[in-house]
N, C-alpha and C positions, 0 to 999 in steps of 0.2 A: 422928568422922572420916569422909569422904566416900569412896567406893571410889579416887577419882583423886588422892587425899592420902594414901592405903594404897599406893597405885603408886607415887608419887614417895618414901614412905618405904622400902619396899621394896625398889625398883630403884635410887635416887638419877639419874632422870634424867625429863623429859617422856614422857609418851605418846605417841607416835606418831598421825599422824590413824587409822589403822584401830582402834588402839587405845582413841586416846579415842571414838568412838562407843561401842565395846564396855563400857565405864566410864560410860556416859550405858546404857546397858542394865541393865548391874549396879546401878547407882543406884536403878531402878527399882523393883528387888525385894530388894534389901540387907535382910536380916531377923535383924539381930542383933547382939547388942554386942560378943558372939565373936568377930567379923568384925576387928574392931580391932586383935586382938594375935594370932591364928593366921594367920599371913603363910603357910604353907600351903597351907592351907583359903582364903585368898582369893585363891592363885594357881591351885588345881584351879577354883574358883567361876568366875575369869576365864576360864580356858579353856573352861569346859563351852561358855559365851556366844560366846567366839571360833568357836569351833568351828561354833556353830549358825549363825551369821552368815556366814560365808566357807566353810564346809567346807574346811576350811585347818586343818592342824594348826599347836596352838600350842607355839614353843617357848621361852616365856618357864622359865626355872628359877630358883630361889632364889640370890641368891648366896651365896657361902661365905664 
């Protein structure tokens, strides 16, 4: 599963263009198969990169 098909399962919606840059980042360095089912852990992971990139807080949250 690719980070930006972890987003669309996750969120149920596209990325956003700032988004998907940030999702072509994560892609980069994606390091593991954990990554696939800790929706979590791949939304601290997204932010950390958001964050680096915009200095912009991210406030993507899990839904409920």
């Amino acid at each position: 599963m690719t980070p930006e098909e972890k987003f669309k399962e996750t969120f149920g919606r596209e990325p956003t263009e700032r988004e998907a840059e940030v999702l072509k980042r994560v892609e980069e360095t994606w390091y593991g198969d954990h990554m696939r089912w800790d929706s979590q852990l791949f939304v601290d992971y997204f932010c950390d990169y958001y964050f680096q990139m915009y200095r912009e807080r991210c406030r993507l949250k899990l839904p409920r």
